[in-house]
N, CA, C and O atoms as a MOPAC input file, in Angstrom:
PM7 MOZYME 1SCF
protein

 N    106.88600 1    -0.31600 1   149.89600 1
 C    107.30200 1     0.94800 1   150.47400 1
 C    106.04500 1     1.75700 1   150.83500 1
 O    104.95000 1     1.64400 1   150.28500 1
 N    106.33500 1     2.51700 1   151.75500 1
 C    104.94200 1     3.23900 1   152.25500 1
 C    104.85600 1     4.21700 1   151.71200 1
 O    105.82800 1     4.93400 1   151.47600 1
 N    103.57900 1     4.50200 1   151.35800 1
 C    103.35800 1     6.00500 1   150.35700 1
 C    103.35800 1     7.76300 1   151.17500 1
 O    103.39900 1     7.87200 1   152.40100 1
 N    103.33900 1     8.20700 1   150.83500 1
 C    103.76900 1     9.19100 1   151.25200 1
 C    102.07600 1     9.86500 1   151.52900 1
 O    101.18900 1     9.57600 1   150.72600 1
 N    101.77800 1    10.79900 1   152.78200 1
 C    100.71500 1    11.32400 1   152.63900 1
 C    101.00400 1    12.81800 1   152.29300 1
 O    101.73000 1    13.61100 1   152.89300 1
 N    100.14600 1    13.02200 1   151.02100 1
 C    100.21600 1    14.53100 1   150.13600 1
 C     99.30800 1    15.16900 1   150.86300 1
 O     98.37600 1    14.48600 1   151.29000 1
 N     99.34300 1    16.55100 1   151.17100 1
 C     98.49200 1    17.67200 1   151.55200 1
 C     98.86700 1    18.60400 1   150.63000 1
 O    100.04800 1    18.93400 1   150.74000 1
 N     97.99500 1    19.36400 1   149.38800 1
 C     98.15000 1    20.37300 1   148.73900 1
 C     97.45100 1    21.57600 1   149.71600 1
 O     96.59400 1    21.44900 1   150.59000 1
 N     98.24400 1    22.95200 1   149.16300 1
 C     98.14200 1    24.29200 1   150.36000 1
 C     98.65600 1    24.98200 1   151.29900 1
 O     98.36400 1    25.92500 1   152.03400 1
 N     99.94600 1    23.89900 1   150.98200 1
 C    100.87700 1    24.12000 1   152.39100 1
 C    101.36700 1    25.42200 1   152.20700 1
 O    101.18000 1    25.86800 1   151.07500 1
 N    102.07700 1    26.32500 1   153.19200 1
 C    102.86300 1    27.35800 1   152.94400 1
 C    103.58500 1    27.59700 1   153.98800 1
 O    103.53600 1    26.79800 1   154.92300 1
 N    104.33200 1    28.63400 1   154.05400 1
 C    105.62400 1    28.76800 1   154.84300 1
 C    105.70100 1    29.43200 1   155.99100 1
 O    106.75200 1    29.62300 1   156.60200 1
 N    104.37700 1    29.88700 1   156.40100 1
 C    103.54900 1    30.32500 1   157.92500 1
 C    102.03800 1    30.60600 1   157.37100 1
 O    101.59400 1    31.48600 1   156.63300 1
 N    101.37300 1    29.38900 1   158.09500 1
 C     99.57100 1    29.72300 1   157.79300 1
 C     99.26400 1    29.93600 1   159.10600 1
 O     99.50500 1    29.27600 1   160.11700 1
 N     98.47000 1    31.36600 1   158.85300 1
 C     97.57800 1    31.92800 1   159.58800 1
 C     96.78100 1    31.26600 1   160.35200 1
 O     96.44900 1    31.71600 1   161.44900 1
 N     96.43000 1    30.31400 1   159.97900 1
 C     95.53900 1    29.50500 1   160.94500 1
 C     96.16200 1    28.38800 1   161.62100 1
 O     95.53100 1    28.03100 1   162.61600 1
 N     97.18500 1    27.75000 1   161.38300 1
 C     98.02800 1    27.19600 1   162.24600 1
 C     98.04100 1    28.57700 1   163.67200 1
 O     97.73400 1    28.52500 1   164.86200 1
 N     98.42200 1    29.40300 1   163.01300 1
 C     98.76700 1    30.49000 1   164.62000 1
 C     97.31100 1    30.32300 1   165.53500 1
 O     97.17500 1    30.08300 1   166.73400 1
 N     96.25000 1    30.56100 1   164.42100 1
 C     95.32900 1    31.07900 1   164.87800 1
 C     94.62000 1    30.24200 1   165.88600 1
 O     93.71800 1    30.67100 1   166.60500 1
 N     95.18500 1    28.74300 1   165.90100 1
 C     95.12800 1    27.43100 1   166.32500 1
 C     95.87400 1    27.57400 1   167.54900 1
 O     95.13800 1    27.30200 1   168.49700 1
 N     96.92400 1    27.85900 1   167.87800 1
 C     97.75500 1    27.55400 1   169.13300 1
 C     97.08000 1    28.91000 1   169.78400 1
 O     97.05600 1    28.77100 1   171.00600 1
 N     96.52200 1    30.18100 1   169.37500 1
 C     96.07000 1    30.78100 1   170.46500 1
 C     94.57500 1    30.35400 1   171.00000 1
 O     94.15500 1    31.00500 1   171.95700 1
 N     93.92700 1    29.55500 1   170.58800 1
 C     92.69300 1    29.19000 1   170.78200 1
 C     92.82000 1    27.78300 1   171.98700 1
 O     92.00100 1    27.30100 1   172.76900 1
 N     93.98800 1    27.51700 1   171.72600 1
 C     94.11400 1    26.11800 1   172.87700 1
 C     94.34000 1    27.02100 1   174.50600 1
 O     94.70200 1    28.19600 1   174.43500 1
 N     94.09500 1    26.36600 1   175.94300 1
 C     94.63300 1    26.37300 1   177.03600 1
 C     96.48700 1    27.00800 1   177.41800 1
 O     97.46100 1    26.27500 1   177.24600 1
 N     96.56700 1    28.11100 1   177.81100 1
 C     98.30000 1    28.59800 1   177.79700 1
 C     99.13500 1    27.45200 1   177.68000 1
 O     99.89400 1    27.28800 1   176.72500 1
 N     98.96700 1    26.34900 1   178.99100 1
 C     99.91800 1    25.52900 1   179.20300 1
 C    100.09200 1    24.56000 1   177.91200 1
 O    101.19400 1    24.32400 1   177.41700 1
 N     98.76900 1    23.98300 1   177.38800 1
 C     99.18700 1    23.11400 1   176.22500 1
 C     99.54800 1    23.93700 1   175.34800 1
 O    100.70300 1    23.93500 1   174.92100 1
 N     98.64900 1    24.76300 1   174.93600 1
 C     99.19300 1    25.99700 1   173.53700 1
 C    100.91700 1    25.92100 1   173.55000 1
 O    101.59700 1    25.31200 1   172.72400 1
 N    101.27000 1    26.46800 1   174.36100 1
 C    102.58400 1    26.44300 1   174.46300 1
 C    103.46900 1    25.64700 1   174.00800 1
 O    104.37000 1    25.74200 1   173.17500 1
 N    102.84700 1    24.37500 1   175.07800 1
 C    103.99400 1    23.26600 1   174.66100 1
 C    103.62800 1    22.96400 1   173.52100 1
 O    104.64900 1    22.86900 1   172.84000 1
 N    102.42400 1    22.68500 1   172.70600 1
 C    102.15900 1    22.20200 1   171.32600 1
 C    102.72700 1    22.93000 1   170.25400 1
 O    103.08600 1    22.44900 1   169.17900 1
 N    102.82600 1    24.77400 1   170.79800 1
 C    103.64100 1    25.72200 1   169.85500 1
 C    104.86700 1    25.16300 1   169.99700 1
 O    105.30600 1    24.71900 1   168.93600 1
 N    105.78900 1    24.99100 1   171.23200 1
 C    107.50400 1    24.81000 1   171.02800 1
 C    107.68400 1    23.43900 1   170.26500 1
 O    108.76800 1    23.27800 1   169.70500 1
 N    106.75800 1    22.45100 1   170.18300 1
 C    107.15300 1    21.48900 1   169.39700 1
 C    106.86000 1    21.80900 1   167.90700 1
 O    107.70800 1    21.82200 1   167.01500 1
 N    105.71000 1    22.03200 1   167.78500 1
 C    105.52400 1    22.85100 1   165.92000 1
 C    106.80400 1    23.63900 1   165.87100 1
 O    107.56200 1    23.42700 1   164.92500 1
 N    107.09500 1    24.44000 1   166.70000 1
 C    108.56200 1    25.46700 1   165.82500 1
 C    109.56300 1    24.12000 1   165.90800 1
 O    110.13500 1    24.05300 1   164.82000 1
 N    110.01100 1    22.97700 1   166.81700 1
 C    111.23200 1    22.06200 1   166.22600 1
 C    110.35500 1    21.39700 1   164.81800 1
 O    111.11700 1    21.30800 1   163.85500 1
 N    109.50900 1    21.11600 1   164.63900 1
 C    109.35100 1    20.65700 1   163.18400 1
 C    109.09500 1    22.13400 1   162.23200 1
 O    108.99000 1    21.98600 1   161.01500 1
 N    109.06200 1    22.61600 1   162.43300 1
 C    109.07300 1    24.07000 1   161.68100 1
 C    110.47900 1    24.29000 1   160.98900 1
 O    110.68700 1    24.58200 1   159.81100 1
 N    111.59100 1    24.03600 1   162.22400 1
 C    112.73900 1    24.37800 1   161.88000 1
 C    113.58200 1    23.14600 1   161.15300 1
 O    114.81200 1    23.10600 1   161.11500 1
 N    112.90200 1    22.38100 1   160.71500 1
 C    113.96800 1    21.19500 1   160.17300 1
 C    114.21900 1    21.36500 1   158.84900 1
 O    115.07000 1    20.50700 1   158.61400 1
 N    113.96600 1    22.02800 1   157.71300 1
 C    114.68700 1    22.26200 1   157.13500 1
 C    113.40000 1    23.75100 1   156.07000 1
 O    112.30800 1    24.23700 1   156.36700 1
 N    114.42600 1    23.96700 1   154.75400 1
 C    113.74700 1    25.58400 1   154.29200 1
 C    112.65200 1    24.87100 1   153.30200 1
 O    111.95600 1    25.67700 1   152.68500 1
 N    112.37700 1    23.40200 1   153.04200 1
 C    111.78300 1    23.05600 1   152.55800 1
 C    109.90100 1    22.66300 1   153.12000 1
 O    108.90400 1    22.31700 1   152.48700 1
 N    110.17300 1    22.95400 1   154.62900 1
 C    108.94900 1    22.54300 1   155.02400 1
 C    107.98300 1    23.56200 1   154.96900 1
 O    108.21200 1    24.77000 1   155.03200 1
 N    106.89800 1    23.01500 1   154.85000 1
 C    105.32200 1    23.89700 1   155.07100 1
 C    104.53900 1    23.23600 1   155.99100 1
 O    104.76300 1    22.24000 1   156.67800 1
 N    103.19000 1    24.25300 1   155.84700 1
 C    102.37800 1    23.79800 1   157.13300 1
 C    101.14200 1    24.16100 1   156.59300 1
 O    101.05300 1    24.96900 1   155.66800 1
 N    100.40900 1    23.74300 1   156.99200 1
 C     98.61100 1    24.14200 1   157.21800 1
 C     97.85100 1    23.15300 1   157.92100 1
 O     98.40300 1    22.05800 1   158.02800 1
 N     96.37900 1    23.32000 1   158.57400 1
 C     95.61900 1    22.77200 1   159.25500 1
 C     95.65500 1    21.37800 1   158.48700 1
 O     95.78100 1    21.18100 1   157.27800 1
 N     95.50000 1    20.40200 1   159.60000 1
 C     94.93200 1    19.00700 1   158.51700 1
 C     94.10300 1    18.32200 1   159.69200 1
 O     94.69500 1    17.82000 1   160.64800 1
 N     92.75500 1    18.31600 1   159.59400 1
 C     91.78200 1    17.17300 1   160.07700 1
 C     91.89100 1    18.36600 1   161.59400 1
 O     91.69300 1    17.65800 1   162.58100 1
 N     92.04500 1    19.33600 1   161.88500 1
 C     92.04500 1    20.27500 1   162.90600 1
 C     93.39900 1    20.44200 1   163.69700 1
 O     93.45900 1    21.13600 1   164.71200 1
 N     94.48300 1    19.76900 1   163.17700 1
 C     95.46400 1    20.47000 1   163.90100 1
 C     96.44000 1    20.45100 1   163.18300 1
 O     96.44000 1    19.66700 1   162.23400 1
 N     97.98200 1    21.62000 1   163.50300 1
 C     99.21700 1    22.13300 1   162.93900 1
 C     99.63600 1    21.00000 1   162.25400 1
 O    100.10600 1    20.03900 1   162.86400 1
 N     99.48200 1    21.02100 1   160.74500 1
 C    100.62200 1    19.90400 1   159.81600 1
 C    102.05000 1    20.67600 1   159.49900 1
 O    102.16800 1    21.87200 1   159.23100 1
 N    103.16100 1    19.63700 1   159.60200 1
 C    104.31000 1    20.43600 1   158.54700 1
 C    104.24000 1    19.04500 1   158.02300 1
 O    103.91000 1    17.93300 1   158.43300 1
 N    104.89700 1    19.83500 1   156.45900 1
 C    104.94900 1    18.64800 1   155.16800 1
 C    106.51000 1    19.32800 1   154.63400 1
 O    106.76600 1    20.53300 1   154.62800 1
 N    107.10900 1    18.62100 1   154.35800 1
 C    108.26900 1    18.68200 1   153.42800 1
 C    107.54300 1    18.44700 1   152.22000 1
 O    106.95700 1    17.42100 1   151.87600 1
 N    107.73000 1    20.19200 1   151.26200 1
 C    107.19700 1    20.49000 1   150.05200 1
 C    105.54400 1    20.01100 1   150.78900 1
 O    105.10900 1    20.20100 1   151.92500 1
 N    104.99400 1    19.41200 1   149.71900 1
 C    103.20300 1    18.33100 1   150.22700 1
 C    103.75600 1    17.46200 1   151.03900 1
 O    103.56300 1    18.07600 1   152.08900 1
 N    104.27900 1    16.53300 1   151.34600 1
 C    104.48500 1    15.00000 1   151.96400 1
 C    104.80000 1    15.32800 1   153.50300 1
 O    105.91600 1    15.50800 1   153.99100 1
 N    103.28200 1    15.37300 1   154.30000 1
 C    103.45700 1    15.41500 1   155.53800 1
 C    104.34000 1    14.54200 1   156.54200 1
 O    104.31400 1    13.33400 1   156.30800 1
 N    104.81800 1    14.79900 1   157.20600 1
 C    105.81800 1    14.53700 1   158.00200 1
 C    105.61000 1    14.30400 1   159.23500 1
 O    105.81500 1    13.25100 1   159.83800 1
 N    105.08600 1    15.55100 1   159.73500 1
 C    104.43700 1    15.46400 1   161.47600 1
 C    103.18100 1    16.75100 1   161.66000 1
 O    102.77900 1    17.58700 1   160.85000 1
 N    102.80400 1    16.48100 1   163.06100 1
 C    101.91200 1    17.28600 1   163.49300 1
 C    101.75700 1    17.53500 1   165.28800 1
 O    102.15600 1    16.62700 1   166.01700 1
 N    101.22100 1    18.67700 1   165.84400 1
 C    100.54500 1    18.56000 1   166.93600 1
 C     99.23500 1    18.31300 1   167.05700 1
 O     98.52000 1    18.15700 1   166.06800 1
 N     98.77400 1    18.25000 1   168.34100 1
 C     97.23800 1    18.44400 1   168.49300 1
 C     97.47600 1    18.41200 1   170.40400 1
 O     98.30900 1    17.72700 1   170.99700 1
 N     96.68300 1    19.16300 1   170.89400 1
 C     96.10200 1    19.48000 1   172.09800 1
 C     94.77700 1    18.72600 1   172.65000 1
 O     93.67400 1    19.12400 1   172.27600 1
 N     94.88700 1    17.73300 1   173.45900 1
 C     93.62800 1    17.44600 1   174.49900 1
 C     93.47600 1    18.12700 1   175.26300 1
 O     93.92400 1    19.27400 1   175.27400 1
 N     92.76100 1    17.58500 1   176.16500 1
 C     92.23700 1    18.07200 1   177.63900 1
 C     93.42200 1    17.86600 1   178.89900 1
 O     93.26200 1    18.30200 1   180.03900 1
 N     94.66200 1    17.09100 1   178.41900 1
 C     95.82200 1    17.21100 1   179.55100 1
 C     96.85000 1    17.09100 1   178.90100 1
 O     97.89800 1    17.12500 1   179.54600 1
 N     96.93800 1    16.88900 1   177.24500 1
 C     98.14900 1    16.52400 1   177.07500 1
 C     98.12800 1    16.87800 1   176.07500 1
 O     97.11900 1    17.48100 1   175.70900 1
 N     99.64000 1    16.60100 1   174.80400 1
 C    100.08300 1    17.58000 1   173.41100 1
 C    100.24200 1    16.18300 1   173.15100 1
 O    100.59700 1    15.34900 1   173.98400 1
 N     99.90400 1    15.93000 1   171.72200 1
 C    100.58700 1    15.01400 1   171.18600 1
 C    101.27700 1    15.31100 1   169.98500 1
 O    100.79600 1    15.98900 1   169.07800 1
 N    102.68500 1    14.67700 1   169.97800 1
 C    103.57500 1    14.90200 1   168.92600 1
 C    103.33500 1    13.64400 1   167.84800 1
 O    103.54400 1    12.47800 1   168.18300 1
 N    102.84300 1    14.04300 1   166.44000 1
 C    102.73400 1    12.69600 1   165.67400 1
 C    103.56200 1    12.89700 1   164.50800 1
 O    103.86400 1    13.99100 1   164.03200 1
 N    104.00900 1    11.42000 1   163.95700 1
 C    104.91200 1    11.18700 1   162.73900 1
 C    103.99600 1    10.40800 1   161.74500 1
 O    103.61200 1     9.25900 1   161.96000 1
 N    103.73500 1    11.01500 1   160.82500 1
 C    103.12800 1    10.45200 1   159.71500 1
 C    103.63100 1     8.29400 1   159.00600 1
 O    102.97000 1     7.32500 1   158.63400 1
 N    105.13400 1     8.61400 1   159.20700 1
 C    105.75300 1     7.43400 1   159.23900 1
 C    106.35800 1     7.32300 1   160.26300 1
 O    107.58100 1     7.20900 1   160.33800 1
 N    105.51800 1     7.34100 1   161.26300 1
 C    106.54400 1     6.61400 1   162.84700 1
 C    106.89700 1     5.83100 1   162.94400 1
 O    107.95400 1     5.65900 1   163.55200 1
 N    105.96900 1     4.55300 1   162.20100 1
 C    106.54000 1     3.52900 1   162.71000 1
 C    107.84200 1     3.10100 1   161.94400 1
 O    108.54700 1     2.10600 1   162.11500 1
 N    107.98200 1     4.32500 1   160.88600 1
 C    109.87400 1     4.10400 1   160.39000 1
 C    110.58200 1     4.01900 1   160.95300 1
 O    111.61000 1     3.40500 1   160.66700 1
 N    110.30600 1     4.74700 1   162.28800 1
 C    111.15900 1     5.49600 1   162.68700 1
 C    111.83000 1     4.91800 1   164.13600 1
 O    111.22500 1     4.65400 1   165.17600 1
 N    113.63100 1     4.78400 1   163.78700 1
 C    114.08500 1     4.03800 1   165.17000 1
 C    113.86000 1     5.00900 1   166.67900 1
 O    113.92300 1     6.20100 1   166.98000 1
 N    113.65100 1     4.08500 1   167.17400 1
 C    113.03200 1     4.93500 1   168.70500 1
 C    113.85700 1     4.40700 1   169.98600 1
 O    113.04500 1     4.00700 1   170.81900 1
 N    115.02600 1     4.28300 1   170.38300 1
 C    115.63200 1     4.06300 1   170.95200 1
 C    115.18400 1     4.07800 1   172.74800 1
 O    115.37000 1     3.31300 1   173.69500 1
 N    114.55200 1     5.31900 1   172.55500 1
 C    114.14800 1     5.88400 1   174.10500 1
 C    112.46200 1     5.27600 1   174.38800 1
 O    111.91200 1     5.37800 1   175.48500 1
 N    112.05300 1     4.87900 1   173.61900 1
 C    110.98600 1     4.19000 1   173.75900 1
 C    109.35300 1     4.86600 1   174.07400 1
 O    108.37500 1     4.38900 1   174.64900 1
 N    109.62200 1     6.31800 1   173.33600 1
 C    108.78000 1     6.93000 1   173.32600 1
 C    107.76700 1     6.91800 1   172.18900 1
 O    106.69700 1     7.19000 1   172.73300 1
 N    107.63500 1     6.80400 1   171.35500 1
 C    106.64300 1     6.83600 1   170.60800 1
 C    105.31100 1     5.55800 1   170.75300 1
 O    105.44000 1     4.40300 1   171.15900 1
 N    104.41000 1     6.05900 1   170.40300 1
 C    102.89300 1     5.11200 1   170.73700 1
 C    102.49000 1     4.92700 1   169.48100 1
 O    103.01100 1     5.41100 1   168.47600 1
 N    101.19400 1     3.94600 1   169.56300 1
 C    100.41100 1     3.18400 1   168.45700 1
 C    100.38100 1     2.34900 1   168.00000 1
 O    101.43600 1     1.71800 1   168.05900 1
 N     99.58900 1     1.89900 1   167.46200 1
 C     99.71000 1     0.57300 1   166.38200 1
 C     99.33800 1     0.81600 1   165.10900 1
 O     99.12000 1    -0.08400 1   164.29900 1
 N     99.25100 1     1.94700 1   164.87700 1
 C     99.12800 1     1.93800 1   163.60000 1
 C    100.00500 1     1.25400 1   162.13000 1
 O    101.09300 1     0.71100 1   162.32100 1
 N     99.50000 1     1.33200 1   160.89100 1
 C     99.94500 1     0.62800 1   159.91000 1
 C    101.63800 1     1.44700 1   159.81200 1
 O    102.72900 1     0.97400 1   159.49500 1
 N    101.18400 1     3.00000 1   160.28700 1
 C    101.94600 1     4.08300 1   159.79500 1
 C    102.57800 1     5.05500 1   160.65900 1
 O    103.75500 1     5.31600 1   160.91000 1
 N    101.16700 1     5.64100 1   161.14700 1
 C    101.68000 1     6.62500 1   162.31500 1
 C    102.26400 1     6.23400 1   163.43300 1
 O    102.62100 1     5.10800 1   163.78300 1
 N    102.34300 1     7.44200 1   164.06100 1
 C    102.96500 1     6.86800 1   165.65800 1
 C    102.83800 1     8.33300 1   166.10200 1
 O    102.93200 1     9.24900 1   165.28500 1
 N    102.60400 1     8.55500 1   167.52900 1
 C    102.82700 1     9.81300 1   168.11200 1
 C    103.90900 1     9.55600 1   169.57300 1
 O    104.24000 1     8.40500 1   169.85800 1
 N    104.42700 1    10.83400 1   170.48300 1
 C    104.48000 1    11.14500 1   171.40000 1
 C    103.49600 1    11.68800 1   172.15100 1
 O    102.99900 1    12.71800 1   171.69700 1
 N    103.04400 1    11.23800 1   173.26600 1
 C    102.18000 1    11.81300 1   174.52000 1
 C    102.96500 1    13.00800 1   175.12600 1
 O    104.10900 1    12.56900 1   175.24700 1
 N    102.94800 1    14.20500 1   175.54000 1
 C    103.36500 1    15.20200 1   176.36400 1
 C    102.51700 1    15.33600 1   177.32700 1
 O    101.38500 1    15.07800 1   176.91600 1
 N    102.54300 1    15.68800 1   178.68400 1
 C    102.24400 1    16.44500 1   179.49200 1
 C    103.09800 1    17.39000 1   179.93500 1
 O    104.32700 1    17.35800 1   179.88100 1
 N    102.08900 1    18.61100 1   180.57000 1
 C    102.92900 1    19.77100 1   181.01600 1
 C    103.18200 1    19.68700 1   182.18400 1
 O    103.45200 1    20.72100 1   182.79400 1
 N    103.17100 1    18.31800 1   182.91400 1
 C    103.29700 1    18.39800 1   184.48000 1
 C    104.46300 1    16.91900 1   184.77100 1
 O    104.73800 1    16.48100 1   185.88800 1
 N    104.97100 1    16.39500 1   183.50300 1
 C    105.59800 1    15.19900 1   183.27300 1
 C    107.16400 1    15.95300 1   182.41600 1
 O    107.22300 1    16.75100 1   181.48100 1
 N    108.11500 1    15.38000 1   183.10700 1
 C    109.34100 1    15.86500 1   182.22200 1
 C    109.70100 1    15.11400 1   181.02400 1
 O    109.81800 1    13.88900 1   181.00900 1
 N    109.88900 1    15.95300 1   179.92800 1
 C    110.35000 1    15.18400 1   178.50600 1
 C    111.16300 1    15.05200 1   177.97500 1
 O    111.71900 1    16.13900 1   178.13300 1
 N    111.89100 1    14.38800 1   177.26000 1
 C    113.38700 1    13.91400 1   177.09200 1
 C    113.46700 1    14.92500 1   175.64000 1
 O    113.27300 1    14.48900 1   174.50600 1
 N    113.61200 1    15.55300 1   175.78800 1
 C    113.70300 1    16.50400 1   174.80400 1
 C    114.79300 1    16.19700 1   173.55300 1
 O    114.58700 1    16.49700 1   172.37700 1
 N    116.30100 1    15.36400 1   174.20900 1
 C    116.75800 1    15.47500 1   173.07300 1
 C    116.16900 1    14.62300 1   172.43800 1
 O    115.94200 1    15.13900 1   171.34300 1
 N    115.63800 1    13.26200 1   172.46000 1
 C    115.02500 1    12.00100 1   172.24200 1
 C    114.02400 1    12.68400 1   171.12300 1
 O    114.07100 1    12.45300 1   169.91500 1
 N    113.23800 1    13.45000 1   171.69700 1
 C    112.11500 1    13.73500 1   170.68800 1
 C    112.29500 1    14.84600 1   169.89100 1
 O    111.44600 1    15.14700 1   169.05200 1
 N    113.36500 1    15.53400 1   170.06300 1
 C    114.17400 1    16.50700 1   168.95000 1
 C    114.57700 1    15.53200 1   167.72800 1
 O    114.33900 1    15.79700 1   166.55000 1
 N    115.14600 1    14.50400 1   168.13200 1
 C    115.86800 1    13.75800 1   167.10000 1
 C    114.91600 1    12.57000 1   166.55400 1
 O    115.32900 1    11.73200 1   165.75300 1
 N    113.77600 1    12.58200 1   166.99800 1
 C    112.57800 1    12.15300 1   166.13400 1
 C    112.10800 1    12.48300 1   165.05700 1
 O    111.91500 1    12.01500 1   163.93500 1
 N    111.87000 1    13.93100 1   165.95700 1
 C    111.29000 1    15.06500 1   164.75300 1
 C    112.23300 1    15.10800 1   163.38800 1
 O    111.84500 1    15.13300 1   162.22000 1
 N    113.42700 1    15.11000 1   163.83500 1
 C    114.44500 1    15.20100 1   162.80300 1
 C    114.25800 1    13.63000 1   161.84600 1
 O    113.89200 1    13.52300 1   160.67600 1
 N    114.54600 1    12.82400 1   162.55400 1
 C    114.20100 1    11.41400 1   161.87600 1
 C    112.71200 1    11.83500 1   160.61700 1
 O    112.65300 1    12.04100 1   159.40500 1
 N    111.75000 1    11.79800 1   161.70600 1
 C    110.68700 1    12.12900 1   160.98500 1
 C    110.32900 1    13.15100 1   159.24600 1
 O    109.42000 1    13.03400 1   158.42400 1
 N    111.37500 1    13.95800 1   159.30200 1
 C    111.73600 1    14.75500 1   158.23700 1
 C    112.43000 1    14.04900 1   157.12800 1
 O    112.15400 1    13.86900 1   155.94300 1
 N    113.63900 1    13.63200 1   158.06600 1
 C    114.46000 1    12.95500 1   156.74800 1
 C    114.39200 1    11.82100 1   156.33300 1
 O    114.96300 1    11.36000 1   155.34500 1
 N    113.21900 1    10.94300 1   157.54900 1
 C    112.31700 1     9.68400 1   156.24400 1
 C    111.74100 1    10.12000 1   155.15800 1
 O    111.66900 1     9.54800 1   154.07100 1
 N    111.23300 1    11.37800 1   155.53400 1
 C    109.69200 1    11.79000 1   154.25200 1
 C    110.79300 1    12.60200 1   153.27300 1
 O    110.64500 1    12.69300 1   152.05400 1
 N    111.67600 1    13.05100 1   153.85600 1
 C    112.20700 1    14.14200 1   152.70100 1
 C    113.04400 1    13.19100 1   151.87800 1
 O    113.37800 1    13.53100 1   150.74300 1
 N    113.54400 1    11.57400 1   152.56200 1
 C    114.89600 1    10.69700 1   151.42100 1
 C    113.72400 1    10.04000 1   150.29000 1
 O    114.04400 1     9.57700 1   149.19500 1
 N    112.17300 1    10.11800 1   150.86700 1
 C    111.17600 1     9.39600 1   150.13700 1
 C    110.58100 1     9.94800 1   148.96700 1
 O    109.82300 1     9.41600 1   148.15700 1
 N    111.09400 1    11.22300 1   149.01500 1
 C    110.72000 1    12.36200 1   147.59700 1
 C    111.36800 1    11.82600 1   146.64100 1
 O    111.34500 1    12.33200 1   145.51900 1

């Protein structure tokens, strides 16, 4: 079974998560903010703080997902992606573990697809507590 990755510090709005999405480009800021609030909102158990430079949420410690901002694009990542069924065929990597979504702000995104990731993404890490 795959272990869970712990982040101690989390809390229930960090300042520097914000302080993070105003420092990025409008167009990515944005989109990287509306995806942090759908993992924000998945349940009263999640937290957040910086990890390795960009927005973590963790159910309780046991990170779950994250954003991060390039130079054209947002990426949406799952700590255990590759748990995770992907029907629409969006998620990337090869990792042992992770997996992300690519966004662009000039490319349309299947929103419910990666709503119900995010959600996946939660309730792998949260049935693994």
């Amino acid at each position: 079974m795959d272990q869970l990755f712990r982040l101690a510090g989390g809390v229930e709005r960090d300042p520097a998560v914000e302080a993070w999405f105003e420092l990025q480009p409008p167009m990515l800021g944005g989109l990287a903010r509306e995806w942090f609030d759908v993992l924000r909102a998945c349940g009263p158990d999640v937290r957040e703080l910086m990890h390795d430079g960009c927005p973590t949420a963790c159910v309780g410690d046991a990170a779950f997902g994250y954003v991060n901002a390039f130079t054209s694009h947002v990426n949406v990542g799952f700590f255990l992606g590759a748990r995770l069924k992907d029907p629409s065929g969006l998620l990337q990597g090869t990792g042992k573990r992770m997996r992300h979504v690519k966004l662009r702000p000039d490319n349309e995104i299947d929103r419910e697809a990666l709503a119900a990731l995010v959600t996946a993404g939660y309730r792998e890490v949260r049935r693994r507590l």
